[in-house]
DSSP file (Angstrom, degrees, kcal/mol; ACC not computed):
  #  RESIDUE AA STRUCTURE BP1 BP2  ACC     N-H-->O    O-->H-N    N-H-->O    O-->H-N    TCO  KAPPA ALPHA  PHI   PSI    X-CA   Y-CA   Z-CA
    1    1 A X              0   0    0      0, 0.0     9,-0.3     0, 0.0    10,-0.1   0.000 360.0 360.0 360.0 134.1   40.9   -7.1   -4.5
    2    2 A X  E     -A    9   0A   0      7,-2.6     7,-3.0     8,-0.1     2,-0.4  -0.133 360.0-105.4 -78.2 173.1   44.1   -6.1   -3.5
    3    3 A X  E     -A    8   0A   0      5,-0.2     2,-0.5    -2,-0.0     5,-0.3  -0.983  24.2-179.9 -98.4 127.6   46.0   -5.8    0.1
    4    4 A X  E >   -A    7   0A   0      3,-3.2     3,-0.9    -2,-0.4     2,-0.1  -0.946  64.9 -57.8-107.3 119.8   46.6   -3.0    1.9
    5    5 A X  T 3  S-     0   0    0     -2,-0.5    20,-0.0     1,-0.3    16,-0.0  -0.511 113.8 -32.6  78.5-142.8   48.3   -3.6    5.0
    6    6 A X  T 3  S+     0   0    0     -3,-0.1    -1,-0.3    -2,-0.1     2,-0.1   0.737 128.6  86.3 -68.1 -34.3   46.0   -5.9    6.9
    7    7 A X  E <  S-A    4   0A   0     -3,-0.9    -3,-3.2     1,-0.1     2,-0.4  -0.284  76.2-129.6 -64.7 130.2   43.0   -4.3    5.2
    8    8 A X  E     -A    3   0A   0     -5,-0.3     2,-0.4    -2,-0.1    -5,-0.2  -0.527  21.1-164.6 -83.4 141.5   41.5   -5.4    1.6
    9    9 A X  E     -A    2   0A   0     -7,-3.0    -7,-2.6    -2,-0.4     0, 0.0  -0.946  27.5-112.7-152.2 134.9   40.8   -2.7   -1.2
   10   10 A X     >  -     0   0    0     -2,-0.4     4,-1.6    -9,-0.3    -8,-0.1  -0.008  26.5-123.0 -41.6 142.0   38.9   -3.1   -4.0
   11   11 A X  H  > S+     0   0    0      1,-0.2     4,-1.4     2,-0.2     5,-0.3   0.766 110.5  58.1 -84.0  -7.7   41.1   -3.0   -7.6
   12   12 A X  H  > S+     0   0    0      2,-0.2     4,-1.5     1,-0.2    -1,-0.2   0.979 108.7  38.8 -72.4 -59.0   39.0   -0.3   -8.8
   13   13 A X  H  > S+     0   0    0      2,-0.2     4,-3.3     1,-0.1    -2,-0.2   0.802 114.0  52.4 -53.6 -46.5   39.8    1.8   -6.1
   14   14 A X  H  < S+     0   0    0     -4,-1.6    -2,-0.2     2,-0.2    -1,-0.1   0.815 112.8  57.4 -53.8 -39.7   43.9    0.5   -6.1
   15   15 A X  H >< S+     0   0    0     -4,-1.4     3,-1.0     1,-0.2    -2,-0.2   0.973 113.8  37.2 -57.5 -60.7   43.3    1.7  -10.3
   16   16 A X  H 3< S+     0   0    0     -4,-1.5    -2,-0.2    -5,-0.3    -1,-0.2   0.632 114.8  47.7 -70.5 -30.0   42.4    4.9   -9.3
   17   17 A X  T ><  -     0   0    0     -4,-3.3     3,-2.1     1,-0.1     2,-0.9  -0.403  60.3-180.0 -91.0  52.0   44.6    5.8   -6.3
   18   18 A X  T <  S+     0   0    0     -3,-1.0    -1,-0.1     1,-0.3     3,-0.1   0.325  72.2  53.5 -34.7  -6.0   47.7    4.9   -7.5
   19   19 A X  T >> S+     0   0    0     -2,-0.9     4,-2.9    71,-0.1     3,-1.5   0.038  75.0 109.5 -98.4  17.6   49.5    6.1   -4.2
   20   20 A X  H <> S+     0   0    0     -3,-2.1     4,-1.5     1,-0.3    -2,-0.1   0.557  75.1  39.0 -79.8   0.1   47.7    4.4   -2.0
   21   21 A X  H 34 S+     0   0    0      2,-0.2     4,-0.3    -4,-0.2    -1,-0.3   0.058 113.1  61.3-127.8  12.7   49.8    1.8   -0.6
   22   22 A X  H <> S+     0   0    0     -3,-1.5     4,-0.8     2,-0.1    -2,-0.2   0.680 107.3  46.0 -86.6 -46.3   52.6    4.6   -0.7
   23   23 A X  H >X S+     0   0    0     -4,-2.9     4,-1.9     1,-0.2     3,-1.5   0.998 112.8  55.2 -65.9 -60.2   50.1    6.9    2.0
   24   24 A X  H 3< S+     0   0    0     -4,-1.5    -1,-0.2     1,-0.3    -3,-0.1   0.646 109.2  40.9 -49.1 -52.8   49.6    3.8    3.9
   25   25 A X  H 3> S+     0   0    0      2,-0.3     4,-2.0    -4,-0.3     3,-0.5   0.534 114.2  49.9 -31.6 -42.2   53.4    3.0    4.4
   26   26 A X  H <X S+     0   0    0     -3,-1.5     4,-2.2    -4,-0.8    -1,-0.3   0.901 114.2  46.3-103.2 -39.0   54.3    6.2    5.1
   27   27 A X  H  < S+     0   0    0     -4,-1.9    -1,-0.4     2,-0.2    -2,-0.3   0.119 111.4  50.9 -89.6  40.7   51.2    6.4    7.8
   28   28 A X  H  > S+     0   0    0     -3,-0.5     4,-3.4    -5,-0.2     5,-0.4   0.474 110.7  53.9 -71.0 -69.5   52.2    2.8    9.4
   29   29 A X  H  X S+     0   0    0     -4,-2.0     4,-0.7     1,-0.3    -2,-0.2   0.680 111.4  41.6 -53.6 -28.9   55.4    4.7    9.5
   30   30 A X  H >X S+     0   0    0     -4,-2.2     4,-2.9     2,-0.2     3,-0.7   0.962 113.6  49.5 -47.3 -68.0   53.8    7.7   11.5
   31   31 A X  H 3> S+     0   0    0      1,-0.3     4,-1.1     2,-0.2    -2,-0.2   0.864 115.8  43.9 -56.6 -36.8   51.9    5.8   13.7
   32   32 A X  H 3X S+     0   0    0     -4,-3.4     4,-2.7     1,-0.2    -1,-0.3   0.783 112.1  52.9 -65.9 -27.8   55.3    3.4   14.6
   33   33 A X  H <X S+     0   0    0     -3,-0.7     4,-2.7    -4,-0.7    -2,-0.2   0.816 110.2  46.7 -92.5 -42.9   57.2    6.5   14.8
   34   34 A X  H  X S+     0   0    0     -4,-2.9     4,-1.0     2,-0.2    -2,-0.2   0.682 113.8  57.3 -78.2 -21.9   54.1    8.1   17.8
   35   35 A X  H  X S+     0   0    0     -4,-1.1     4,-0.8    -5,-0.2     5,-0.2   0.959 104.5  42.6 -54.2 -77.0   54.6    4.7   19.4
   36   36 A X  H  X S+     0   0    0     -4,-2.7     4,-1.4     1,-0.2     5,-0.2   0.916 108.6  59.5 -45.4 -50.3   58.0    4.8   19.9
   37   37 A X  H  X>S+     0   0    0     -4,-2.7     4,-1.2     2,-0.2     5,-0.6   0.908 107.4  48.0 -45.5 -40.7   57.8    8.5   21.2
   38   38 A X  H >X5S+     0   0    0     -4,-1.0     4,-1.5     1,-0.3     2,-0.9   0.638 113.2  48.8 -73.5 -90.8   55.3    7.4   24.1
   39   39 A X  H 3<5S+     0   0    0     -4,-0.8    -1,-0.3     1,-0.3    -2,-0.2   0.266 125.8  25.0 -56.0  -6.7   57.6    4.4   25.2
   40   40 A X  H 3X5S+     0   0    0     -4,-1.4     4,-4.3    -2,-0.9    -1,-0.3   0.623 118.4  58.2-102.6 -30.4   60.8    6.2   25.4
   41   41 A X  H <X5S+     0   0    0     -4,-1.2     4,-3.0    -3,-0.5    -2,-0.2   0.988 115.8  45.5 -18.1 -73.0   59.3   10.0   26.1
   42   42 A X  H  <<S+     0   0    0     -4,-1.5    -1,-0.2    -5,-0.6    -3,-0.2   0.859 111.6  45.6 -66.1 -25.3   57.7    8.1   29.2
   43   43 A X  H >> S+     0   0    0     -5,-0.3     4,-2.5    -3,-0.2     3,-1.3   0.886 117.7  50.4 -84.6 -48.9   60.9    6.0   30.4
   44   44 A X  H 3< S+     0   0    0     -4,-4.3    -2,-0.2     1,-0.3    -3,-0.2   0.895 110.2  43.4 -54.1 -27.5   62.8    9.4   30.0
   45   45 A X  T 3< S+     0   0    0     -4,-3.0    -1,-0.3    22,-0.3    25,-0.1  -0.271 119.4  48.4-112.2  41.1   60.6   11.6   31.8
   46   46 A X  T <> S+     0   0    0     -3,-1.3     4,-1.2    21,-0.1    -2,-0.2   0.209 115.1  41.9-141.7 -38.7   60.4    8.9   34.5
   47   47 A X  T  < S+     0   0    0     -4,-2.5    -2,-0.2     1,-0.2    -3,-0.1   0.236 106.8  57.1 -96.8  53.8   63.6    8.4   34.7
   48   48 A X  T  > S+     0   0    0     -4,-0.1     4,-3.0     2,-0.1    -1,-0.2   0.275 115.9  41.6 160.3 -59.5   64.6   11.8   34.6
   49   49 A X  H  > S+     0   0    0      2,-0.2     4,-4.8     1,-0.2     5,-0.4   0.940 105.6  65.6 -75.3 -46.4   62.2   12.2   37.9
   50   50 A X  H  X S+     0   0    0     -4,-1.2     4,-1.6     2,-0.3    -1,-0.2   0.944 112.2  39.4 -17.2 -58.6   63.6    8.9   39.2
   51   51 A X  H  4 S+     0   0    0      1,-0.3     4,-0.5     2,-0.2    -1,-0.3   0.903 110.9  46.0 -71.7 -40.7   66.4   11.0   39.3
   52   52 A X  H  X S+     0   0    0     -4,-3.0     4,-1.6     1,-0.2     3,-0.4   0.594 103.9  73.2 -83.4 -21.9   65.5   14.6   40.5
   53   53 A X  H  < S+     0   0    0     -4,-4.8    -1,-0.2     1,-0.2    -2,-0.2   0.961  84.2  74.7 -67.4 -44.3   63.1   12.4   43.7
   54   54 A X  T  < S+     0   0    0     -4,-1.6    -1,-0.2    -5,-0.4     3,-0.2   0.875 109.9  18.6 -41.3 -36.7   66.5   11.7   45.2
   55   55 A X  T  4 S+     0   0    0     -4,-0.5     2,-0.6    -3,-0.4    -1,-0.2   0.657 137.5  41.9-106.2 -10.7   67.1   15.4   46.5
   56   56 A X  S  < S-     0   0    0     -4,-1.6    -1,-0.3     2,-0.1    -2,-0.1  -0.791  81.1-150.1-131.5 114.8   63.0   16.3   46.3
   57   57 A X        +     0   0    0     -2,-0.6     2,-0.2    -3,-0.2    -3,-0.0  -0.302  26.2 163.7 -65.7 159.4   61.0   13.4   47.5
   58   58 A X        -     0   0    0     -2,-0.1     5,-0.1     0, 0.0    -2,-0.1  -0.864  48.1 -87.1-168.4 124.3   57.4   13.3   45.8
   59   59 A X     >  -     0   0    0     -2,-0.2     4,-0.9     1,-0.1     3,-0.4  -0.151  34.8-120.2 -33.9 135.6   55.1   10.4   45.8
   60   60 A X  H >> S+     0   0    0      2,-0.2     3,-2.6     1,-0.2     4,-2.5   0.934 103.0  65.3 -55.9 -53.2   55.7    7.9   43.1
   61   61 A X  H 34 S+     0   0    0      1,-0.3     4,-0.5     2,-0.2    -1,-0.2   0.804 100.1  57.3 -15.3 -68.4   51.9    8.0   41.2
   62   62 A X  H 3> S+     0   0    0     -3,-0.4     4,-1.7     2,-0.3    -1,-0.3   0.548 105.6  51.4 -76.3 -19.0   52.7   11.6   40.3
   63   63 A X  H <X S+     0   0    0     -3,-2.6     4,-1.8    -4,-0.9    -1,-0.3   0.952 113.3  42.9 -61.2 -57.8   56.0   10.2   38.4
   64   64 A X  H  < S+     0   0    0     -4,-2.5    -2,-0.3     2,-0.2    -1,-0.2   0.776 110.7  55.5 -51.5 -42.8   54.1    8.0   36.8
   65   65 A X  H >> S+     0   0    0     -4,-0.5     4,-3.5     1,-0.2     3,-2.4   0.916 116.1  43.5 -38.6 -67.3   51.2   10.8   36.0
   66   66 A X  H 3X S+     0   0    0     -4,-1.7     4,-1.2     1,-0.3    -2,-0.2   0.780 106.4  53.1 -56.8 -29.0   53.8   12.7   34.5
   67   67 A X  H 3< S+     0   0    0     -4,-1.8   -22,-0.3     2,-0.2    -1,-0.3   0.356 110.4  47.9 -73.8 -20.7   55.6   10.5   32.7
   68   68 A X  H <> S+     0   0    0     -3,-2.4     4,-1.3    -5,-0.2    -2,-0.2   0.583 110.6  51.0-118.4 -32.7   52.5    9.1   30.7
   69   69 A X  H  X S+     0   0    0     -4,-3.5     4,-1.5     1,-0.2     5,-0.2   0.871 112.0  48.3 -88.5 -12.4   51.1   12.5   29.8
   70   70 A X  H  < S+     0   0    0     -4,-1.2     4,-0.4     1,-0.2    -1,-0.2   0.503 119.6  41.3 -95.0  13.4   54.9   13.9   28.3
   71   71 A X  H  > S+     0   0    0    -30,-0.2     4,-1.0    -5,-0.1    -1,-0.2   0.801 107.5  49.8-103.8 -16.9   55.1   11.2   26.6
   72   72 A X  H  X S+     0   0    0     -4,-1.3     4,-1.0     2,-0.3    -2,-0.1   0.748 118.4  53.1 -78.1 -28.3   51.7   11.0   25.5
   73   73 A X  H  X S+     0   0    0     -4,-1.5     4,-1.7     1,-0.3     5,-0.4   0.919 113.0  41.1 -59.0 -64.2   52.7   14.9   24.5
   74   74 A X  H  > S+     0   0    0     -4,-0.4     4,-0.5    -5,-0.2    -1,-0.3   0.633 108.4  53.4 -77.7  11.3   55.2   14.1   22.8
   75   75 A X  H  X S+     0   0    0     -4,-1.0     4,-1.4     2,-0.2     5,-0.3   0.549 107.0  52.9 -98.4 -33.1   54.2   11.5   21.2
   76   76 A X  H  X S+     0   0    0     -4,-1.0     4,-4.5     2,-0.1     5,-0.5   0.960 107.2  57.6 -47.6 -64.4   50.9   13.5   19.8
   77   77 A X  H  X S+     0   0    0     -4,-1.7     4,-1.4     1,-0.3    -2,-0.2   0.827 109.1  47.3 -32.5 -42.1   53.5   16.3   18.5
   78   78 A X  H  X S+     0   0    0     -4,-0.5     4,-2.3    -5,-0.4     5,-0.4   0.975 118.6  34.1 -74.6 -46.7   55.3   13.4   16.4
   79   79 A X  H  X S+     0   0    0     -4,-1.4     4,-2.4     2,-0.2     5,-0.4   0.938 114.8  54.1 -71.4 -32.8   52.4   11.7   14.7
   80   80 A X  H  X S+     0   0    0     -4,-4.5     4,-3.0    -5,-0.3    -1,-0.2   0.996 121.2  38.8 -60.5 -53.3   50.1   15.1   14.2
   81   81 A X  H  X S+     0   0    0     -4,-1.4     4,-1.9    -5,-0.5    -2,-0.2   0.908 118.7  50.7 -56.4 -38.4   54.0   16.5   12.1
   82   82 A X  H  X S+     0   0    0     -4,-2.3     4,-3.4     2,-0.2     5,-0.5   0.861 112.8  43.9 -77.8 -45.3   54.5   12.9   10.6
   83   83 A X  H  X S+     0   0    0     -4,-2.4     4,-3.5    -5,-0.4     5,-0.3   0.983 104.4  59.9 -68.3 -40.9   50.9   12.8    9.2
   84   84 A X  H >X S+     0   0    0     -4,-3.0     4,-3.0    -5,-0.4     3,-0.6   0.993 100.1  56.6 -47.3 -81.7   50.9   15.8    8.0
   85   85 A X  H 3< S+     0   0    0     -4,-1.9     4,-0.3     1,-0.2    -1,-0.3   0.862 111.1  44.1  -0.9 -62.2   53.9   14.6    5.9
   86   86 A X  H >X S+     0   0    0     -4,-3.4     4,-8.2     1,-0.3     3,-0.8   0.927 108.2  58.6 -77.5 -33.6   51.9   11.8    4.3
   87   87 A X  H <X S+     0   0    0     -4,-3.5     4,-2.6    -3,-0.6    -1,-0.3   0.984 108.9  45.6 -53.4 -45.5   48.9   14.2    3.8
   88   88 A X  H 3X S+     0   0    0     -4,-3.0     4,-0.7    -5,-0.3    -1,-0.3   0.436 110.1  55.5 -90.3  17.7   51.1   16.2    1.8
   89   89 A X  H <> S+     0   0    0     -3,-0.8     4,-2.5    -5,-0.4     5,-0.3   0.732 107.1  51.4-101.1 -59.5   52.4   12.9    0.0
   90   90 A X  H  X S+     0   0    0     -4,-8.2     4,-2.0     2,-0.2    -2,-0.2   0.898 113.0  43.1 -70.7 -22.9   49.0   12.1   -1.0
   91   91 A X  H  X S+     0   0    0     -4,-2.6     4,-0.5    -5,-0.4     6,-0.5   0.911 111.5  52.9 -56.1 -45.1   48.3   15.3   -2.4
   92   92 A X  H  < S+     0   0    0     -4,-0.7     3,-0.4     4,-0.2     4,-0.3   0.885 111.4  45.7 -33.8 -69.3   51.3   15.4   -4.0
   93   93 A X  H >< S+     0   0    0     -4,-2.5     3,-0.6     2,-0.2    -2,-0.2   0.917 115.7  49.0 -57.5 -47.4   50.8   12.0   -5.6
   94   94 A X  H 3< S+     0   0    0     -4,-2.0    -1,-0.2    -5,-0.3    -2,-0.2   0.630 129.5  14.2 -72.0  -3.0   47.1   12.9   -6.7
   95   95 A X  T 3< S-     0   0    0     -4,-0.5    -1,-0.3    -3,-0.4    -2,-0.2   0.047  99.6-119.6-148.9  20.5   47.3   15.9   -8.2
   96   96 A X  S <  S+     0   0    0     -3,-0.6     2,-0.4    -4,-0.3    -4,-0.2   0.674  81.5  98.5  47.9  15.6   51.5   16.3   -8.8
   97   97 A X  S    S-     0   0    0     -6,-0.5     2,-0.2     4,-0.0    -1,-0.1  -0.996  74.2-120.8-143.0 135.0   51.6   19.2   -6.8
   98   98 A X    >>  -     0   0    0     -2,-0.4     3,-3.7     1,-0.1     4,-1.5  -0.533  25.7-124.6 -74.0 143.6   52.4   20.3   -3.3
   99   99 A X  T 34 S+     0   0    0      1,-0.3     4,-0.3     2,-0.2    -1,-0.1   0.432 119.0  53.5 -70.3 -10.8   50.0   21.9   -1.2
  100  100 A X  T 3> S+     0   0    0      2,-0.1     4,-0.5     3,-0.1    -1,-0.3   0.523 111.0  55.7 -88.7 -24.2   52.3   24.9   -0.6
  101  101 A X  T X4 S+     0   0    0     -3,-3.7     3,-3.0     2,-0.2    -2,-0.2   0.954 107.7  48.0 -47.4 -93.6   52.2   24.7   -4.7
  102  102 A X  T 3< S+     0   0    0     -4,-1.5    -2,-0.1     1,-0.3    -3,-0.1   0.408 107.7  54.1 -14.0 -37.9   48.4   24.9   -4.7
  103  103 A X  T 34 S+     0   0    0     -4,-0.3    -1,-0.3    -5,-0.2    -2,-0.2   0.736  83.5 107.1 -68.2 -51.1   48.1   27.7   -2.5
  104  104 A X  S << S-     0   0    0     -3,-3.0     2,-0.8    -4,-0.5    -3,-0.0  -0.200  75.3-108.7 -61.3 127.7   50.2   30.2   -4.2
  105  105 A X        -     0   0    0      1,-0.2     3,-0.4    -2,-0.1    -1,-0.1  -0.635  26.6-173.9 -39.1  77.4   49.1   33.1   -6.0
  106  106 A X  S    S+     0   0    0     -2,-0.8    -1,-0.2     1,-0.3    -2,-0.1   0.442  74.4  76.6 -93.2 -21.2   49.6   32.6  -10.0
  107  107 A X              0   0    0      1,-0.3    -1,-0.3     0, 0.0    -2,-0.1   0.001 360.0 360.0-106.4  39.9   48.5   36.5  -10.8
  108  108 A X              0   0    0     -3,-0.4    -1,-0.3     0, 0.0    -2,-0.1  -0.193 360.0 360.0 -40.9 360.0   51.9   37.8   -9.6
């Protein structure tokens, strides 16, 4: 049995996907990449408000409310674009063709 990641895989399965520990990488690399976007998305759009309370006071909570759902926005928006990437990486690797390939109309 092989490693992926933390995670064990069978060599049979490791024979057969021969990108698999390529897709993983590249979604670690997603998921690290949607991390960072919430933790600085939310310290920008907190201090951002930080700034803008000085001339309109607002209770603090609702900075904080706000601040954890755009980052939590932007932070979908990166990982949803970044997986997508890797989706089209494992296709790519499994069949040697891109999915915009696949799609296309050949009786042209």
């Amino acid at each position: 049995m092989g490693n992926l990641g933390l995670s064990r895989v069978d060599d049979a399965v490791a024979a057969k996907h021969t990108g698999l520990e390529e897709y993983a990488a590249c979604q670690s690399n997603a998921f690290m990449k949607g991390v960072f976007t919430f933790v600085t998305g939310t310290g920008a759009t907190f201090g951002l408000q930080m700034f803008i309370q000085r001339k309109f006071p607002y209770p603090v909570q609702w900075s904080l409310l706000v601040a954890a759902v755009a980052g939590s926005v932007a932070s979908y928006g990166v990982t949803r674009v970044e997986t997508q990437k890797c989706s089209n990486l494992w296709l790519f690797l499994e069949t040697g063709q891109l999915p915009k390939d696949m799609n296309t109309d050949r009786h042209s």
